[in-house]
TISEKE-680039 format. One line per 10 residues: number of its first residue (from 1); for each residue z, x, y of C-alpha. Coordinates in Angstrom, 2 decimals, m for minus. Each point is the difference from the previous one (the first is absolute). Layout:
<sites>
NUM = Z/X/Y; ...
</sites>
This chain:
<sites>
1 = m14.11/4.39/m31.81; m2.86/0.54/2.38; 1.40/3.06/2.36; m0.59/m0.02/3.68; m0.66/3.32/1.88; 1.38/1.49/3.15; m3.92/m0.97/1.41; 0.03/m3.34/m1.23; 3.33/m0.96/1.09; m0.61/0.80/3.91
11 = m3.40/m2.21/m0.54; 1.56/m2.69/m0.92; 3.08/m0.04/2.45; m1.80/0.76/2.87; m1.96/m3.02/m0.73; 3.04/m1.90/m0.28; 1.85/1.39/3.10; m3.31/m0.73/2.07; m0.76/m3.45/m1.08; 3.71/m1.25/m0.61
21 = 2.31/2.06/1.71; 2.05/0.86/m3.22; 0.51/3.62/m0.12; 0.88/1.50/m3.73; 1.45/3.38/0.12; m0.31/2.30/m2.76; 2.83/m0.82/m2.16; m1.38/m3.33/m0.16; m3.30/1.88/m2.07; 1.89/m1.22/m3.61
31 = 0.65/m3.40/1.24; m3.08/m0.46/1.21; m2.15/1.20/m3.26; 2.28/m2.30/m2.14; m0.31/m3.24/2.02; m3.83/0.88/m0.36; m0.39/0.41/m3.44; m0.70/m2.79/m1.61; m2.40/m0.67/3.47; m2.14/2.62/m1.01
41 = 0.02/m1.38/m3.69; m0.96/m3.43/1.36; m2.75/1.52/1.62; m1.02/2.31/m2.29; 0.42/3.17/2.30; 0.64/3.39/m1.93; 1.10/1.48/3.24; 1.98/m0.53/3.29; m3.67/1.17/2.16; m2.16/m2.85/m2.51
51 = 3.26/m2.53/1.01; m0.64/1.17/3.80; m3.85/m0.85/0.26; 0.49/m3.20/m2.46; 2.76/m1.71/3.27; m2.62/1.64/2.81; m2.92/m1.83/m1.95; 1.38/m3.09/m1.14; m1.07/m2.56/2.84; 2.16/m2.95/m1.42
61 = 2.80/1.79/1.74; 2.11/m0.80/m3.64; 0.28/3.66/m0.36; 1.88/0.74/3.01; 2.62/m2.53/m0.77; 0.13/0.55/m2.82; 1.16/3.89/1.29; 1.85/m1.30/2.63; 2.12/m1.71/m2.09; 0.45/2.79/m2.55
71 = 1.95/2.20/2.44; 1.62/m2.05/2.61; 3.01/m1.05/m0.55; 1.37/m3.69/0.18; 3.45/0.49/m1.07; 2.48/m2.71/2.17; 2.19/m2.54/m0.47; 1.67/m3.23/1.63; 2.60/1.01/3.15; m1.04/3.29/0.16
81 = 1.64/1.59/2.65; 2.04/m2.99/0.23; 1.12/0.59/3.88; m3.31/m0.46/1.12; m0.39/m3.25/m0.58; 3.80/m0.72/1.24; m0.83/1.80/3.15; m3.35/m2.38/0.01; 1.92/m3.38/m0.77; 3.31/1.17/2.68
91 = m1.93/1.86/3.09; m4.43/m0.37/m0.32; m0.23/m3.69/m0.64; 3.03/m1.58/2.21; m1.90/1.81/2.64; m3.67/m0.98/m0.80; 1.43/m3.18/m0.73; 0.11/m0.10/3.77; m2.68/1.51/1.16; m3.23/m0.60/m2.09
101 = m2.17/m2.12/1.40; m1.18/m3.01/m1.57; 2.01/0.96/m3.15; m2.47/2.13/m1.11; 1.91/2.76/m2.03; m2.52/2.98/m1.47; 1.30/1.98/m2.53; m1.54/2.70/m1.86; 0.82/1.45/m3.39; m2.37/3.02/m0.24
111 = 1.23/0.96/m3.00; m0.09/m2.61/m2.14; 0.02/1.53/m3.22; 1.33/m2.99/m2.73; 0.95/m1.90/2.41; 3.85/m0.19/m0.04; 0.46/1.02/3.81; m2.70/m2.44/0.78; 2.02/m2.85/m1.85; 3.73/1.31/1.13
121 = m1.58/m0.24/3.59; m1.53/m3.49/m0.83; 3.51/m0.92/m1.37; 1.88/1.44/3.04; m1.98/m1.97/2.56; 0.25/m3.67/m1.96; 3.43/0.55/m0.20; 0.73/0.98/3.64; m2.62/m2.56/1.72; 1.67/m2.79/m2.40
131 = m1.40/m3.50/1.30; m1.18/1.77/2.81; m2.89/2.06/m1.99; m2.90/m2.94/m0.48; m0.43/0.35/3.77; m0.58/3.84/m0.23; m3.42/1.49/m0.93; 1.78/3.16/m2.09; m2.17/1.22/m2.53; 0.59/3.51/m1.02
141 = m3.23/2.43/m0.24; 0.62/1.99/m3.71; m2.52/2.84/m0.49; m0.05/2.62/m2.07; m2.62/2.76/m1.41; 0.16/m0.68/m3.69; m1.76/m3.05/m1.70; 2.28/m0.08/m2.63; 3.21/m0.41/2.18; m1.18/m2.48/2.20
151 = m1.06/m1.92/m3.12; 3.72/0.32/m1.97; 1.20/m1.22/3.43; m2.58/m3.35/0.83; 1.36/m0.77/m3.56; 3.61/0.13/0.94; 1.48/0.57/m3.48; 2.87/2.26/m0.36; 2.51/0.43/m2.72; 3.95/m0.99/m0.15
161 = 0.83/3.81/1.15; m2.68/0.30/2.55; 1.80/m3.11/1.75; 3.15/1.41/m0.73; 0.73/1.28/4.00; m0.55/m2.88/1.39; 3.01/m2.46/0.96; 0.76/m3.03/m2.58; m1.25/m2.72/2.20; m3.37/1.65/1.02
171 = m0.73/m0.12/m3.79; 1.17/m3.53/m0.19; m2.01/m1.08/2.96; m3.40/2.41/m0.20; m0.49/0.28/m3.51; m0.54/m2.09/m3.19; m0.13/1.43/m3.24; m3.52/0.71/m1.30; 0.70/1.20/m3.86; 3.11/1.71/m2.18
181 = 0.64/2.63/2.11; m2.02/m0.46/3.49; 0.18/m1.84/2.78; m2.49/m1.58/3.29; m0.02/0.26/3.38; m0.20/m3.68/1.02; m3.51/m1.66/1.30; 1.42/m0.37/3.62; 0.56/3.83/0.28; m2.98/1.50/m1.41
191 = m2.12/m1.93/2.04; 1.92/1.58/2.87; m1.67/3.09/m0.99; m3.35/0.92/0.97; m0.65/3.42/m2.90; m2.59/1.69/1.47; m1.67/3.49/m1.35; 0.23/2.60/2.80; m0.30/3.84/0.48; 2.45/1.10/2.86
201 = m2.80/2.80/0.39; m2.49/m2.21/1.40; m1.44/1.34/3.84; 0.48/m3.96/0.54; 2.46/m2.54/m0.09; m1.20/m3.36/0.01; 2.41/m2.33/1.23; m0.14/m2.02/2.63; 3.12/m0.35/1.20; 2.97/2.40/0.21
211 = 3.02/m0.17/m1.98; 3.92/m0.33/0.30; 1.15/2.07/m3.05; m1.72/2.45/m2.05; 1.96/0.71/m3.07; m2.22/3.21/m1.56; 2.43/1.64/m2.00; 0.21/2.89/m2.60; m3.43/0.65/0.90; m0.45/2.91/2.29
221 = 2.43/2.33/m2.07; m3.99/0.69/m2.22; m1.93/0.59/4.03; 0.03/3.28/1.44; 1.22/0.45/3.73; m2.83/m0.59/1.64; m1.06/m3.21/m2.20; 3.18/m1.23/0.15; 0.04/0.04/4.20; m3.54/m1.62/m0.01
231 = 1.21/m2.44/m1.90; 2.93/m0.74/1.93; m1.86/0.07/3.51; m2.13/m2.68/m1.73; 3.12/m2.38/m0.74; 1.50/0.39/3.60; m3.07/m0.86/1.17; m0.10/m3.27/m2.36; 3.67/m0.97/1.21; 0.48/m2.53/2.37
241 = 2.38/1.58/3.11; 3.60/m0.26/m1.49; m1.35/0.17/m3.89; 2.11/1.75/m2.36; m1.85/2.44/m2.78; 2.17/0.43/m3.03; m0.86/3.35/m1.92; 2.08/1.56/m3.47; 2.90/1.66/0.13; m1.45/3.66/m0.79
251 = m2.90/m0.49/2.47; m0.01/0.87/3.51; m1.69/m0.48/3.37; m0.49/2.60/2.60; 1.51/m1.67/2.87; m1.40/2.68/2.57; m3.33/m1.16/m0.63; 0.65/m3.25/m0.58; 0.92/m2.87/1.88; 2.16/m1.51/m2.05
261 = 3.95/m0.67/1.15; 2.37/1.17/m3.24; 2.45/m2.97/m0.68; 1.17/0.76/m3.54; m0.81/2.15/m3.20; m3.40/m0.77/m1.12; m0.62/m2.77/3.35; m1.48/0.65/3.07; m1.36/m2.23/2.80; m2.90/m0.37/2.36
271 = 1.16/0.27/3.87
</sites>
């Protein structure tokens, strides 16, 4: 096993911390190296500095995911936090059921990872709007830093025990079975979805309108303090007046800087 030093270690997660907001703390040194070993194989690096300058000077960019990947983590599952999306379904959409003009609903899942709180939120919506929905523009926005998330979730394929949370006639109605042991996300709520590869580090966010809900979960646990409020001054700012941001349950927001109003564990509004 290639070994990394002390040296090589603070290299590498500064670089990370800088360019994607994910801070790794020194007990995460072993975890790390392993996730990176067979990288460094791959590219035949003999150390963690030769793996260092082979991301800065590949220009194909592959390197970088290919890092980025390595050490985030995707780990999530259908109805997380399950009283989220009740609290969505009973309070945030009776209300911007009202009060959205030209039935325009935004939504934003900023962490998309593989995709099942993209699809539970696609799910939730068809089933509230009913007959109702075909007048509604209600795509949901799904980004998320790693390549290899986003694509497990475009696909849609998840296994008998990955569907497992979700209620008996959401798998009848939003799935189909794909092979022994696996199931689809039907046609009509992928294309919902718009997956989109996005760094929640970027100076810039591009969109042109504001949104209603930001769901950005289980995210900001890996960003230091002052990452963490950056990136929530950005999402207020991307909220439409009244928009609800839902956050994880062990995350935070420091209300005294922030304008958000607290309305529950992990959900906060925009006065």
């Amino acid at each position: 096993m290639v070994e990394i030093t002390e040296k090589e270690f603070k290299q590498l997660t500064e670089y990370v911390k800088k360019n994607y907001g994910i801070n790794l703390k020194t007990e995460k040194k072993v975890l790390v190296m392993g996730r990176l070993q067979g990288v460094l194989l791959d590219a035949g690096c003999n150390s963690f500095t030769e793996y260092f300058k082979y991301v800065l000077a590949d220009r194909t960019g592959q390197a970088v995911i290919t890092l980025i990947d390595k050490i985030s983590t995707n780990h999530t599952f259908f109805m997380r936090e399950s009283g989220h999306f009740d609290f969505l379904r009973d309070h945030v959409l009776p209300g911007l059921k009202e009060s959205v003009h030209e039935k325009d609903l935004r939504i934003w899942c900023a962490a998309a990872s593989t995709g099942e709180e993209a699809y539970t939120l696609a799910m939730l919506l068809d089933e509230y709007l009913g007959p109702e929905k075909s007048w509604w523009d209600k795509k949901i926005l799904a980004t998320d830093i790693s390549q290899s998330a986003l694509e497990t979730a475009v696909r849609g394929i998840y296994s008998d025990e990955r569907i497992t949370p979700l209620p008996v006639h959401w798998k009848q109605n939003y799935f189909r079975r794909y092979d022994e042991g696996n199931w689809i996300v039907e046609g009509r709520i992928r294309n919902e979805i718009i997956f989109r590869k996005f760094n929640l580090m970027e100076s810039f966010f591009p969109f042109k309108k504001k949104f209603h809900v930001i769901f950005c979960r289980n995210v900001m646990i890996y960003f230091d303090n002052e990452t963490r409020d950056l990136l929530v001054d950005k999402f207020y700012s991307h909220l439409e007046s009244g928009g609800y941001l839902f956050i994880g349950h062990s995350e935070t927001i420091n209300r005294e800087r922030s304008g958000f109003q607290y309305i529950m564990p992990a959900v906060y509004r925009k006065n």
